[in-house]
Backbone as CSV, one residue per row, in Angstrom:
resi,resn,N_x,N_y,N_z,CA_x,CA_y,CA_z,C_x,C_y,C_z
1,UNK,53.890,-45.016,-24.582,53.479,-45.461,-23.244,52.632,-44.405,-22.548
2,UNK,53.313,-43.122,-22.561,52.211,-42.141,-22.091,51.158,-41.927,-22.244
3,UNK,50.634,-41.983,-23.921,49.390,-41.369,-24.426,48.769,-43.364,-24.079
4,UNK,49.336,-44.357,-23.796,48.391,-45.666,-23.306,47.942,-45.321,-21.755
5,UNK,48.378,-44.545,-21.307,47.984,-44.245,-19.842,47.112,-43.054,-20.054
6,UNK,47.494,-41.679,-20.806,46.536,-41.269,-21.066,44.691,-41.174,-21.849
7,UNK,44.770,-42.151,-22.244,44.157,-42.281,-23.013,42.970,-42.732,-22.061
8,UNK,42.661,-43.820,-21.445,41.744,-44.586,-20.033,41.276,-43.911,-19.702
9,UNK,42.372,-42.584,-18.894,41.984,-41.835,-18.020,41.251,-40.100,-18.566
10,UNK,41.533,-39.945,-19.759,40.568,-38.993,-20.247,39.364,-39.604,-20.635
11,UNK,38.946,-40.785,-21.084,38.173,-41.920,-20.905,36.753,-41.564,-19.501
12,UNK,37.852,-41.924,-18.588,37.219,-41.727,-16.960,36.683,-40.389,-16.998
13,UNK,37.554,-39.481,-16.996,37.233,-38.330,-17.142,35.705,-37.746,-17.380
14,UNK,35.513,-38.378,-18.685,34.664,-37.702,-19.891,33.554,-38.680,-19.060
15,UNK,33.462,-39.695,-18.514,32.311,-40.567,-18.215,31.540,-40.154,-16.907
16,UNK,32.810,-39.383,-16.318,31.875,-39.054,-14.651,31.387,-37.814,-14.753
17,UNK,31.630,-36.738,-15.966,31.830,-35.239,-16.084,30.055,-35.805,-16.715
18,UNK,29.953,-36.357,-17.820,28.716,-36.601,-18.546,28.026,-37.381,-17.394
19,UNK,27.930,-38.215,-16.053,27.007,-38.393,-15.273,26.708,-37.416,-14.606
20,UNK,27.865,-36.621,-13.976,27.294,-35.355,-13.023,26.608,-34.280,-13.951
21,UNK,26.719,-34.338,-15.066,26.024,-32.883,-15.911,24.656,-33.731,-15.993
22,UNK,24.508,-35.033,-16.359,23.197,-35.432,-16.365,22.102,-35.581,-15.298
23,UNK,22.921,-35.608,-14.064,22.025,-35.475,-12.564,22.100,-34.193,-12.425
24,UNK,22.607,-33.324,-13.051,22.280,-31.757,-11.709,20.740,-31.452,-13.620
25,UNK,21.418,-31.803,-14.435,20.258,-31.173,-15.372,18.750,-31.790,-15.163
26,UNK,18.857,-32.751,-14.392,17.236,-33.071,-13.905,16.929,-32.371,-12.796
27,UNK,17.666,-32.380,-12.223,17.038,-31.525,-11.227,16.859,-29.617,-11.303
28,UNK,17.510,-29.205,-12.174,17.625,-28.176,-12.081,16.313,-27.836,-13.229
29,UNK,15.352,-26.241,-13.105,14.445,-26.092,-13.754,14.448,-25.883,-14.811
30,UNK,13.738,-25.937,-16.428,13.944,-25.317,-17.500,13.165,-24.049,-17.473
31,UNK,13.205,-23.425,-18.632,12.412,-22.043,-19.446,11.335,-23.277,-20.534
32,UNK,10.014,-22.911,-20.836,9.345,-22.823,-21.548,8.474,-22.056,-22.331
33,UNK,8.613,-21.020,-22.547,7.287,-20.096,-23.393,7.328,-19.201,-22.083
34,UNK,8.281,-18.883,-20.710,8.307,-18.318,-20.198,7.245,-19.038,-19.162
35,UNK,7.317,-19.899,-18.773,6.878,-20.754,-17.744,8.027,-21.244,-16.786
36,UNK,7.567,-21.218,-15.607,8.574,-22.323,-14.644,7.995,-23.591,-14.158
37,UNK,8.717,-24.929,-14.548,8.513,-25.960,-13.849,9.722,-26.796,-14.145
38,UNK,9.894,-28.033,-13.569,10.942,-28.756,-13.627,10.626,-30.502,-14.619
39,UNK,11.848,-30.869,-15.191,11.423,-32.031,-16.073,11.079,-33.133,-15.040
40,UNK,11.646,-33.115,-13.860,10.464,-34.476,-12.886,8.957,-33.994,-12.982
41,UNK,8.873,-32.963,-12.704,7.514,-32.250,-12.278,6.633,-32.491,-13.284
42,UNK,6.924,-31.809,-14.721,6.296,-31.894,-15.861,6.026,-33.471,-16.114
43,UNK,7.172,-34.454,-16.103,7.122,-35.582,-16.084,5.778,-35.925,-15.575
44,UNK,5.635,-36.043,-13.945,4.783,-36.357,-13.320,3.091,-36.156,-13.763
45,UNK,3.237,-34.522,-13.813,2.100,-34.341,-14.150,1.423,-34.436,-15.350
46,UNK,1.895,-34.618,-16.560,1.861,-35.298,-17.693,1.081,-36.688,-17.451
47,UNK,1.796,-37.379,-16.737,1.236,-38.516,-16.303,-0.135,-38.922,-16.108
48,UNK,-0.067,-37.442,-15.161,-1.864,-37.616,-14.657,-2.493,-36.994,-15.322
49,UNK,-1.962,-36.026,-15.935,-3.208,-35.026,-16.695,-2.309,-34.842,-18.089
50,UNK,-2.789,-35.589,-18.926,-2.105,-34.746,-20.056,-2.510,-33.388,-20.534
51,UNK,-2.008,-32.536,-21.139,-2.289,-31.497,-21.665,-3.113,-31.751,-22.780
52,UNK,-4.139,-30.671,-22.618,-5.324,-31.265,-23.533,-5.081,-30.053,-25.001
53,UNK,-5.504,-30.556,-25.983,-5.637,-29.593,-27.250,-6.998,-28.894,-26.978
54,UNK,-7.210,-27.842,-27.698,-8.367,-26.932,-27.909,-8.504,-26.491,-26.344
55,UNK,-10.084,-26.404,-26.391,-10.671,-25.525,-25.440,-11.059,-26.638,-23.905
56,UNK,-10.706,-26.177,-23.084,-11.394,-27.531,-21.472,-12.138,-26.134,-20.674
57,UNK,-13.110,-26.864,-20.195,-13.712,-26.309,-19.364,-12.877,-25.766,-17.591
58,UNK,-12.867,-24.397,-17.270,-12.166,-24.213,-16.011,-13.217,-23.558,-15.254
59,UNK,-13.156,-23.776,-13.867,-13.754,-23.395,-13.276,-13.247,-22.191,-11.784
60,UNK,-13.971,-21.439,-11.753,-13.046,-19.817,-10.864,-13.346,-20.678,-9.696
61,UNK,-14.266,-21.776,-9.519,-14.039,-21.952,-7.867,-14.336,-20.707,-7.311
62,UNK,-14.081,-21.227,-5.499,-14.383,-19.489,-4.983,-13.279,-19.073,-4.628
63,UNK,-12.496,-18.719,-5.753,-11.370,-18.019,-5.721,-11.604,-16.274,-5.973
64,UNK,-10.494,-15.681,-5.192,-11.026,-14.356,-5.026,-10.850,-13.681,-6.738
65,UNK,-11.421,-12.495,-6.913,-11.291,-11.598,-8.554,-11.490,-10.320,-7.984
66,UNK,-10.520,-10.079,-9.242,-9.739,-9.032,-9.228,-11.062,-7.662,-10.454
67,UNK,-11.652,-6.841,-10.314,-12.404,-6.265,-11.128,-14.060,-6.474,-10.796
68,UNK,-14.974,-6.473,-12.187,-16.170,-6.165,-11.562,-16.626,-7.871,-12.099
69,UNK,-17.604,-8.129,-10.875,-18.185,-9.604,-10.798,-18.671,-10.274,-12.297
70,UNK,-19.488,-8.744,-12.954,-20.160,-9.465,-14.416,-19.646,-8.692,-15.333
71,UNK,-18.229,-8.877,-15.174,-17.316,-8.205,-16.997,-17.775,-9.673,-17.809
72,UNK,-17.460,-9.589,-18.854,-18.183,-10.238,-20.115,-16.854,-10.992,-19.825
73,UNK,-15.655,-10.474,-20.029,-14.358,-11.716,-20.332,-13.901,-12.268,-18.728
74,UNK,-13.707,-13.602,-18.439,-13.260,-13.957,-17.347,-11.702,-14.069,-17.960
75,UNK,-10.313,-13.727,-17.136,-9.115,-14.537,-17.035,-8.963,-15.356,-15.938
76,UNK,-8.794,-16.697,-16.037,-8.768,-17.234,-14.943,-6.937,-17.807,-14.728
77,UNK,-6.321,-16.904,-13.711,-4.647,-17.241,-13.494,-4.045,-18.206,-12.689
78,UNK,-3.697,-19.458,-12.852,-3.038,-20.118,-11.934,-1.203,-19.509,-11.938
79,UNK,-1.170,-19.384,-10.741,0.246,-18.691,-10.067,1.348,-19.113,-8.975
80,UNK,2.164,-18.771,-8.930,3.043,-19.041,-8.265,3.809,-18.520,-7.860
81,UNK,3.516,-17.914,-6.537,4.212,-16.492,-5.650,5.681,-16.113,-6.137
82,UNK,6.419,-17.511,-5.888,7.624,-17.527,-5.737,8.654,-17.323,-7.591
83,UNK,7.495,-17.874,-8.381,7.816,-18.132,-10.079,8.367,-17.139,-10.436
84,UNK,9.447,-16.742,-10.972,9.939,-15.593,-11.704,9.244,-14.943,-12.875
85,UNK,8.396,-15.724,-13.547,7.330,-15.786,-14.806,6.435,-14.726,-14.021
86,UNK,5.909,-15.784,-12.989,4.420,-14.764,-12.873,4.749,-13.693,-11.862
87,UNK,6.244,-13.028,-11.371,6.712,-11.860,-11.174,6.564,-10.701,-12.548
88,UNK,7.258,-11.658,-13.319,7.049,-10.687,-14.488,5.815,-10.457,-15.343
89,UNK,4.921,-11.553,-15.060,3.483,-10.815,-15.600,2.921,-10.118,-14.470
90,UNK,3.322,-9.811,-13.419,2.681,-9.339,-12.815,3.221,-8.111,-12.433
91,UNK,4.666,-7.794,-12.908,5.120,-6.402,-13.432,5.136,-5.478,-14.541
92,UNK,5.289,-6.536,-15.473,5.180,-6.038,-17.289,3.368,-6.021,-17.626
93,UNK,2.532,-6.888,-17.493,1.279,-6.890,-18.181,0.361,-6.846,-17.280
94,UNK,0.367,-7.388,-15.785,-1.060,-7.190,-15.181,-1.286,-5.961,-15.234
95,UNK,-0.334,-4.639,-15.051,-0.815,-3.274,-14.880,-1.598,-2.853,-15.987
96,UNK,-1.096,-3.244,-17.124,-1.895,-3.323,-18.479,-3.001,-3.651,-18.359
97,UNK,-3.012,-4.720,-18.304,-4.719,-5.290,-18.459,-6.068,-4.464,-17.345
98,UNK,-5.030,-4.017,-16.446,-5.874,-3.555,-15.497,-6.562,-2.460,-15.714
99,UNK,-5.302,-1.651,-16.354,-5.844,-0.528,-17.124,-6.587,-0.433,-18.353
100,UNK,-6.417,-0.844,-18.950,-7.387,-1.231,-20.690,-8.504,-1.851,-20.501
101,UNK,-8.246,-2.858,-19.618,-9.773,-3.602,-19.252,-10.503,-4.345,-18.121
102,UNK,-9.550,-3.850,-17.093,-10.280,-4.338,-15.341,-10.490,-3.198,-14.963
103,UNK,-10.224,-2.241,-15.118,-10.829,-1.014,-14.553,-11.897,-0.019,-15.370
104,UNK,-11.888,-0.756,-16.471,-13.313,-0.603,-17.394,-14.581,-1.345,-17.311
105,UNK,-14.113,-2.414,-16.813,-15.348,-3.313,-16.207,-15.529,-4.616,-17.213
106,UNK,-14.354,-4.204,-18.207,-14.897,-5.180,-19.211,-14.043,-6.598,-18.757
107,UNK,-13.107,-7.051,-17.913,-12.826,-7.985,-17.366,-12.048,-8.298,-16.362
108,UNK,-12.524,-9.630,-15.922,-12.169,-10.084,-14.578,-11.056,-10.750,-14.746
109,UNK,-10.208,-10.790,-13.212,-9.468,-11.920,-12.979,-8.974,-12.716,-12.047
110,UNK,-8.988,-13.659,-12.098,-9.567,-14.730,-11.008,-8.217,-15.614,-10.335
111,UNK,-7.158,-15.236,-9.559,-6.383,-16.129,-9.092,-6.261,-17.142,-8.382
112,UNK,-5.752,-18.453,-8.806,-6.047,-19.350,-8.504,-4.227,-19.822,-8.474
113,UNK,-4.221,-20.961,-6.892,-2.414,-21.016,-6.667,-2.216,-22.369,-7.464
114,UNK,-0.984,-22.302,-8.167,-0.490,-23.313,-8.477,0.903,-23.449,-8.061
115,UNK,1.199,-23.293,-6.566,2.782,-23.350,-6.084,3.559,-24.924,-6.395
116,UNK,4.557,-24.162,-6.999,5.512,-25.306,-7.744,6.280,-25.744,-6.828
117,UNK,6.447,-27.714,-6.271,7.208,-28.061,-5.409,8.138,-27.712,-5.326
118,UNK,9.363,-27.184,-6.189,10.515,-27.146,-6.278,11.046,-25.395,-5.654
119,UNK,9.263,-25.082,-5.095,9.339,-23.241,-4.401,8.984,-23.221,-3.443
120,UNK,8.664,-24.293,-3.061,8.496,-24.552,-1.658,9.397,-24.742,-0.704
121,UNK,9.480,-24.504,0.787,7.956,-24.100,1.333,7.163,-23.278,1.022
122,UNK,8.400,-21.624,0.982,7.009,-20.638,0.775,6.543,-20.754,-0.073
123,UNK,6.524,-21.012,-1.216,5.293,-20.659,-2.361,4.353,-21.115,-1.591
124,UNK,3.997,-22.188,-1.052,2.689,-22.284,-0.460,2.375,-22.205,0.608
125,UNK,3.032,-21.550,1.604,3.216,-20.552,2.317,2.906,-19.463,2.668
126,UNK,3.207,-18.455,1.028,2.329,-17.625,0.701,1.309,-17.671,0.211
127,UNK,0.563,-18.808,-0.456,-0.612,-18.909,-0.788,-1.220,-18.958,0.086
128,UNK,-1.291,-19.688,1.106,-2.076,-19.650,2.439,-1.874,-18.306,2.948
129,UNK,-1.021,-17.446,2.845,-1.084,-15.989,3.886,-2.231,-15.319,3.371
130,UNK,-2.260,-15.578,1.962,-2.723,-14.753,1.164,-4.238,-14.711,1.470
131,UNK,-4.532,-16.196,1.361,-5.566,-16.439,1.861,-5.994,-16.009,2.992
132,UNK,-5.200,-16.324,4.016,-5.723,-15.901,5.357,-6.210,-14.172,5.485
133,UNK,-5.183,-13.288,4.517,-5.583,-12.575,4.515,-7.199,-12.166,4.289
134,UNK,-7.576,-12.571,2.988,-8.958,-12.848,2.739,-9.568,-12.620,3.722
135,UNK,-9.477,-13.572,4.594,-10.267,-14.059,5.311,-10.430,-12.335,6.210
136,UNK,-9.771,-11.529,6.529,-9.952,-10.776,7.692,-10.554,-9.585,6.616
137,UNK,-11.307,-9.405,5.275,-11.566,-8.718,5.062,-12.317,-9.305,3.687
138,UNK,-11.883,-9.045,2.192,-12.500,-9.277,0.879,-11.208,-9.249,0.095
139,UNK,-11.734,-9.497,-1.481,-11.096,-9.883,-2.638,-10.080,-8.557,-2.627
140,UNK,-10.452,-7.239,-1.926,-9.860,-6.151,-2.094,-8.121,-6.398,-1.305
141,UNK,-8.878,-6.651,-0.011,-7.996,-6.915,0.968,-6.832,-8.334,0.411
142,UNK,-7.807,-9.012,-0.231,-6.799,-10.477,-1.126,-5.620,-9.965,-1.949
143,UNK,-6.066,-8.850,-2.855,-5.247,-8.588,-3.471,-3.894,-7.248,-3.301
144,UNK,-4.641,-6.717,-2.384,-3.305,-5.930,-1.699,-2.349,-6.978,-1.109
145,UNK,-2.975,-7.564,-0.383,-1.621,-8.775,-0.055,-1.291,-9.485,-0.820
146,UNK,-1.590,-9.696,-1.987,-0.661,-10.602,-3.066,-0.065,-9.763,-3.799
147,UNK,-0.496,-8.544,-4.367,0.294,-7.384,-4.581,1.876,-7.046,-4.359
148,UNK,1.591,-7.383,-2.749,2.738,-7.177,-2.094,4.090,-8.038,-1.853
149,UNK,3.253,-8.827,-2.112,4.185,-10.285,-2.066,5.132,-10.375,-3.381
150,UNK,4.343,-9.828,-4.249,5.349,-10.158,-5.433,5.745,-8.440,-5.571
151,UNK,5.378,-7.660,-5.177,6.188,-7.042,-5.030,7.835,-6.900,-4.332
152,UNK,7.331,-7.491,-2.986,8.676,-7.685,-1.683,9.408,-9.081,-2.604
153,UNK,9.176,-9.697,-2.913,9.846,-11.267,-3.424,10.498,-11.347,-4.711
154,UNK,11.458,-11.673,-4.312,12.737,-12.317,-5.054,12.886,-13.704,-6.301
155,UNK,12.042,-14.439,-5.711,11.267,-15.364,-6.547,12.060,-16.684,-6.434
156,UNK,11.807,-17.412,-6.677,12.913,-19.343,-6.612,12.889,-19.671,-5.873
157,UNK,11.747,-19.482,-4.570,11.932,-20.534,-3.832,12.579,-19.730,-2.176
158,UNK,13.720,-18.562,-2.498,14.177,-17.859,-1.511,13.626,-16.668,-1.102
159,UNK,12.168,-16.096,-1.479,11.927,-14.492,-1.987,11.625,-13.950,-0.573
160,UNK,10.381,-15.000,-0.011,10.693,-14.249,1.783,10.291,-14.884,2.626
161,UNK,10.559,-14.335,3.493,10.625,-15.445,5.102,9.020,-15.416,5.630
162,UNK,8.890,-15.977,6.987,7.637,-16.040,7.729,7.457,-14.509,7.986
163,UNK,8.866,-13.825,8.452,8.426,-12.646,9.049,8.631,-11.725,7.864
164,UNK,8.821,-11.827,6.984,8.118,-11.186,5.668,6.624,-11.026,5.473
165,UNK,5.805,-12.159,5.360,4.735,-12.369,5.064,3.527,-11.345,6.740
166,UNK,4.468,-11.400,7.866,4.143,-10.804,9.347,3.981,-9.388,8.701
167,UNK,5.279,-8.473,8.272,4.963,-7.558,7.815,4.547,-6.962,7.026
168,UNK,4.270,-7.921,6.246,3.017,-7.616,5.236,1.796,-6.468,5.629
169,UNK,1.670,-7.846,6.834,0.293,-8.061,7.630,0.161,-7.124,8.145
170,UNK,0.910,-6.009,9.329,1.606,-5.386,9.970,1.055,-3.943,8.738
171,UNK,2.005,-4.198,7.955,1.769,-2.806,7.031,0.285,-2.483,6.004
172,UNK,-0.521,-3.696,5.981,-1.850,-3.282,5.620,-3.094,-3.059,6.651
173,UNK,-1.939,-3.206,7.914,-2.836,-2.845,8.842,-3.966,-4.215,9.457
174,UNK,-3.466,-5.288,9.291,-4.350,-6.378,9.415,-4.372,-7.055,10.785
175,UNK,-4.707,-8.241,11.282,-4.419,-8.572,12.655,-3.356,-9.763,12.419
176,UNK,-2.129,-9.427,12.722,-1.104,-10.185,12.399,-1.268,-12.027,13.730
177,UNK,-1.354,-11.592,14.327,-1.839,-12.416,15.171,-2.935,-13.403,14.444
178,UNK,-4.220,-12.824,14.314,-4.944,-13.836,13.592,-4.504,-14.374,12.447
179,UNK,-3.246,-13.853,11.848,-2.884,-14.034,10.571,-2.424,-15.631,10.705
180,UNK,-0.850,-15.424,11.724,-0.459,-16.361,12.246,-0.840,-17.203,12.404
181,UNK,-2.335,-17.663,13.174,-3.094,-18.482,13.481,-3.805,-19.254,12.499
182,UNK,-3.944,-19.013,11.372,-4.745,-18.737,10.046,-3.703,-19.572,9.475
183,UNK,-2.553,-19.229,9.048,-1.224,-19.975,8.133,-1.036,-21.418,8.460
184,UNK,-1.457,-21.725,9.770,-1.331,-22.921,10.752,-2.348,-23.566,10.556
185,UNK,-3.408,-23.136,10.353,-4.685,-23.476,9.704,-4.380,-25.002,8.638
186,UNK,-4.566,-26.318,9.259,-4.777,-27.295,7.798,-5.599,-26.677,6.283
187,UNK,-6.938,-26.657,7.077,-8.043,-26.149,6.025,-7.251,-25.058,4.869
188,UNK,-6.111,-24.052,5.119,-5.803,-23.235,4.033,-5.150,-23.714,3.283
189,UNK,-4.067,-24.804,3.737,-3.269,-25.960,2.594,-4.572,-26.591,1.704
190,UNK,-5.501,-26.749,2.372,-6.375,-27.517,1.596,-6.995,-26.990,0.560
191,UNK,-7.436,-25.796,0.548,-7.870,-25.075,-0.246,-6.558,-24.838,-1.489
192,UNK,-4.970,-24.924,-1.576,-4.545,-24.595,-1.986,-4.237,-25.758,-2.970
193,UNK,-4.288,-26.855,-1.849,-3.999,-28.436,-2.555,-5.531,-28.425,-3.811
194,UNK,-6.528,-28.261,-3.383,-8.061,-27.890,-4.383,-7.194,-27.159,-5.608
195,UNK,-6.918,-26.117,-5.426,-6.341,-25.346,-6.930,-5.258,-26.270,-7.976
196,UNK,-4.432,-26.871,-6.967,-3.317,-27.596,-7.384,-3.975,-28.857,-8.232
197,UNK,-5.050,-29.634,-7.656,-5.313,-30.500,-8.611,-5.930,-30.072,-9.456
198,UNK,-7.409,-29.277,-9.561,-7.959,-28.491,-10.627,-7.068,-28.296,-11.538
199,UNK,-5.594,-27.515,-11.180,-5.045,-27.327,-12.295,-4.374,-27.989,-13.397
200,UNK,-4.109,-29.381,-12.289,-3.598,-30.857,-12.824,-4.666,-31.173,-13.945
201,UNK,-5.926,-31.149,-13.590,-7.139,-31.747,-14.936,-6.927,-30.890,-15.698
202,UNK,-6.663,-29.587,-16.000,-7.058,-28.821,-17.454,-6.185,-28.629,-17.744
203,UNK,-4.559,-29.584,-17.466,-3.228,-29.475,-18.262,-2.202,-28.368,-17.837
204,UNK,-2.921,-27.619,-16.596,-1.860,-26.502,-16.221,-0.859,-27.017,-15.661
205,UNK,0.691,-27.444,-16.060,1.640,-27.936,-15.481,2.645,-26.614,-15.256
206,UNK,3.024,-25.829,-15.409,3.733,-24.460,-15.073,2.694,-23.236,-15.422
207,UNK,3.936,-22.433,-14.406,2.936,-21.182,-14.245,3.779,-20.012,-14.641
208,UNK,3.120,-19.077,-15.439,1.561,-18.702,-14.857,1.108,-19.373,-16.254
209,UNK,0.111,-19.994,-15.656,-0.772,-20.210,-16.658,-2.095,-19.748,-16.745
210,UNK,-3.123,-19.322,-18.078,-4.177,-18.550,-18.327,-5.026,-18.965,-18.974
211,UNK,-6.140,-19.192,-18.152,-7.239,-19.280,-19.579,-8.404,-17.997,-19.724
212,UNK,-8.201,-17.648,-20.860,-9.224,-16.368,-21.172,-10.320,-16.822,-21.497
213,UNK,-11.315,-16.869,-21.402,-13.227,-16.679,-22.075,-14.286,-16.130,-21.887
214,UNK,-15.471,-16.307,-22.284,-16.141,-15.530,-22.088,-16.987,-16.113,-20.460
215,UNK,-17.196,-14.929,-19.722,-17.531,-14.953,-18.309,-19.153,-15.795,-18.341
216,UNK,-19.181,-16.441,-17.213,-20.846,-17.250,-17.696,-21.328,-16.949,-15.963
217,UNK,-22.822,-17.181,-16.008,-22.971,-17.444,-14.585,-23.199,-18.523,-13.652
218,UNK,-22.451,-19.649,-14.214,-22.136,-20.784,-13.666,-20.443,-20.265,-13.181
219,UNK,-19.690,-19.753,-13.476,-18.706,-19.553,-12.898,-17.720,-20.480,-13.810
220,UNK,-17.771,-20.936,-14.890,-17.096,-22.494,-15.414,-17.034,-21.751,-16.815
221,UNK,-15.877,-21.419,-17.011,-15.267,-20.876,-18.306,-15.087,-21.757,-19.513
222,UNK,-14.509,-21.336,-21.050,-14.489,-22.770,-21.707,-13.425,-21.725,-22.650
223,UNK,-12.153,-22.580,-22.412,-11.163,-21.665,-22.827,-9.677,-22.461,-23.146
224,UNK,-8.538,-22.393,-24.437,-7.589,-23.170,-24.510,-6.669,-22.719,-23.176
225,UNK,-6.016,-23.345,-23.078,-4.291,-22.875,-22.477,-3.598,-21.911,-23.110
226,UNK,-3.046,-20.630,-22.287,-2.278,-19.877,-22.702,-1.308,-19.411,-21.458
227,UNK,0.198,-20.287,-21.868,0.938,-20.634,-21.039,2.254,-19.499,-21.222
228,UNK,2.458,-19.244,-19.859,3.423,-18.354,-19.906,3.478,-17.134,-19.838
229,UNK,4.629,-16.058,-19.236,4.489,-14.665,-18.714,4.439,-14.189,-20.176
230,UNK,3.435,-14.092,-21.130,2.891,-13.273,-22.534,2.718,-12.001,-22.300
231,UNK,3.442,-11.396,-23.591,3.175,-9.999,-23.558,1.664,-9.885,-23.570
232,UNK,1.306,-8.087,-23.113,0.122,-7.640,-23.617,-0.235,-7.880,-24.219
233,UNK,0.253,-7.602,-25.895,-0.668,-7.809,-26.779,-1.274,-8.724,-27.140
234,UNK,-0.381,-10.542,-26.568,-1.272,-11.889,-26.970,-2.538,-11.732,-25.888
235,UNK,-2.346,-11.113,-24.772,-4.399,-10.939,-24.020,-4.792,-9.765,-25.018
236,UNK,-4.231,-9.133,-25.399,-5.268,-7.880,-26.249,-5.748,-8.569,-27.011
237,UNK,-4.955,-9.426,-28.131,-5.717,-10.277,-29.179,-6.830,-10.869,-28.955
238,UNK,-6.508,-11.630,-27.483,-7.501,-12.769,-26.817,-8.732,-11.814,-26.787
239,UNK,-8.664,-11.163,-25.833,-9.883,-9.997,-25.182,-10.414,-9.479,-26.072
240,UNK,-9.793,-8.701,-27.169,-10.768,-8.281,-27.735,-11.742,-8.956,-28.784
241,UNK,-11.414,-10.364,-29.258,-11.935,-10.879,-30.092,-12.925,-11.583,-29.197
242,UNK,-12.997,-11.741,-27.969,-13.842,-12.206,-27.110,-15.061,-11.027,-26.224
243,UNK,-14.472,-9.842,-27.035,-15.210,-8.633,-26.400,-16.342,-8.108,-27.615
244,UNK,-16.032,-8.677,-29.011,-16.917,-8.130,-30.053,-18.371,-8.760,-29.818
């Protein structure tokens, strides 16, 4: 009689334990090749853009770069302030590259936002500060404040507040005030929403994602996908076989 009563109810058990593990695992993000995005997300954008094989044409837009205007190799980075990935390429390998070959002249790199819904608000948040920063100076001034950001940030969505992004502003010496004014700005979402679909056509669904090639003066690169916070040596491979 017992194990007929038990039996139903480990039954029940096992049926609501396997629905709740199946709703929190959609929502919650995976790992890919060291990418962040989520299976709705990927879902979605799949949809609209499939991921293409070989080489697609990308374009730097007038997105700010990092190095000298006519290095031979362009990298062009879609990012995501808040991404734990492109924290870590931007602790482990950008210093690298910068050194071996952005501060040699032999290449550029071109950031471009791809803030992931699921890091929002700020991720795009900070893309717009970042921007605004821009605005009160150059690509120099762009990249000390994104610098900083992933420096100060935590990453997922929680890394920092409004008045994070204030003292940023504050500590590079900028006009925090105009900054403010600037973040509020429609036009800087817009510019950010521009990167976001661009990145939708050439299959960039998580970040960071990279395309390496050779630099042209149309600004419009022609380069595969190379997805994910990658060690050095997969851009050394890239670069230098694109540097002979």
């Amino acid at each position: 009689m017992k194990n007929n009563i038990l039996t139903p109810l480990l039954t029940i058990l096992l049926i609501v334990a396997v629905f709740f593990l199946g709703s929190f695992w959609t929502k919650v993000q995976y790992l890919e090749g060291g990418s962040t995005k989520t299976q709705a997300v990927a879902q979605q954008q799949q949809q609209q853009a499939p991921a293409p094989s070989g080489s697609v044409k990308v374009s730097i837009d007038d997105d700010p770069i990092l190095g000298d205007k006519n290095a031979k190799v362009t990298i062009i980075e879609f990012s995501d302030y808040e991404c734990p990935f492109c924290k870590r390429h931007f602790d482990e390998t950008l210093p690298q590259l910068v050194k071996e070959y952005v501060d040699k002249g032999l290449v550029k790199i071109v950031f471009r936002d791809l803030p992931l819904s699921f890091h929002d608000p700020m991720a795009t948040t900070e893309a717009v500060a970042a921007n605004c920063a821009r605005e009160q100076g150059d690509d120099s001034i762009y990249f000390k404040y994104h610098h900083e950001i992933f420096k100060r940030t935590k990453s997922n969505g929680n890394g920092l507040a409004l008045t994070d992004l204030y003292k940023i502003s504050d500590d590079l010496k900028l006009n925090t005030t105009k900054l403010k004014t600037c973040i509020d700005d429609p036009k800087q979402k817009e510019e950010v929403q521009k990167d976001l679909s661009d990145a939708s056509s050439v299959g960039a669904s998580g970040t960071p994602a990279f395309f390496i090639g050779k630099s042209t003066d149309d600004g419009i690169i022609e380069a595969p996908l190379t997805s994910g916070a990658q060690p050095f040596s997969v851009f050394k491979t890239i670069i230098d076989e694109l540097l002979k």
